[in-house]
N, C-alpha and C positions, 0 to 999 in steps of 0.2 A: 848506573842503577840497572838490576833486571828487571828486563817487564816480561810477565807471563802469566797467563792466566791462572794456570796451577798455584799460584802462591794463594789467591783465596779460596780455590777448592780445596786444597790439600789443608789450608788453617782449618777451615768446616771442616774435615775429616780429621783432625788431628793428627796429619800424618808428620808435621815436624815434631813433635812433642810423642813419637811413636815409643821412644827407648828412657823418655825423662819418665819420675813419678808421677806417680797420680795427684801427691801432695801441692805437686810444682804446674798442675794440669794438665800432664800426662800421658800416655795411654799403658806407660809400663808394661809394653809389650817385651815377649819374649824373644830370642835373638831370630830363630827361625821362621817368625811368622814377620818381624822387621824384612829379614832377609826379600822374605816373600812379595812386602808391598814391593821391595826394591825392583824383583827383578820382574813386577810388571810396570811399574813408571821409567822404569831402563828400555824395556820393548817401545814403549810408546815413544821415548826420548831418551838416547843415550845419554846426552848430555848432563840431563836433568837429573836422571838416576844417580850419574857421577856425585852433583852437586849435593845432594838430598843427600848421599849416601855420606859425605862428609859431613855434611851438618849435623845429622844426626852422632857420628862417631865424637865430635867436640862437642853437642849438647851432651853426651854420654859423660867425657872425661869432664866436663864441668858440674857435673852433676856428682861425681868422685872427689875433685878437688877441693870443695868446701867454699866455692864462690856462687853456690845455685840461686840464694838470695837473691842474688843481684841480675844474674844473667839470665836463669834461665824460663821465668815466667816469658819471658819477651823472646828467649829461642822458640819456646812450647807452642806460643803465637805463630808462630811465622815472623812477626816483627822485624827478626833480626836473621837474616842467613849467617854459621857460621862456618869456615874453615877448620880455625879456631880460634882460641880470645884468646888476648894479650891484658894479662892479670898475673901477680906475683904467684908461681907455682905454674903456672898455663903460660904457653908460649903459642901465638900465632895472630890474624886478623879476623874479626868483625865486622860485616856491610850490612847496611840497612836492605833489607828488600823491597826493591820497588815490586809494585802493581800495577796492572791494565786495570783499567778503567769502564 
């Protein structure tokens, strides 16, 4: 599991759910102001920007692929970090996010 605090400030901020709808809880931002959050959670944490920067990319193509129902309220959370899903049409993996406490 990851533990890091960012996983519930970034939920409050909605910065997992920066590139899904708004319908799906959202923030439907645009590519370059995404871009933006990126490359200051990358200055603070390479790592994390990496990680973020993926999730968002597979909440993105999930949100395309017609499986949003299911996944992607609980990507828009934080919930669920993804890589990406493993779903018919979608190839890849799903981890739960852990949390500090």
């Amino acid at each position: 599991r990851l533990r890091f605090t960012f996983a519930a400030e970034g939920t409050d901020l909605g910065v997992f759910g920066a590139l899904a709808p708004a319908r799906a809880g959202g923030l439907e931002l645009d590519l370059p102001t995404t871009v933006m959050i990126l490359e200051e959670v990358a200055r603070g944490w390479g790592a994390l920007g990496v990680l973020l920067a993926g999730h968002l990319a597979s909440s993105r193509g999930v949100a395309r692929a017609g499986v949003a129902e299911r996944w992607l309220p609980v990507l828009t959370r934080g919930e669920t970090l993804a890589v990406a899903i493993a779903e018919p049409g979608v190839t890849g993996v799903a981890s739960p996010a852990g949390r500090s406490s």
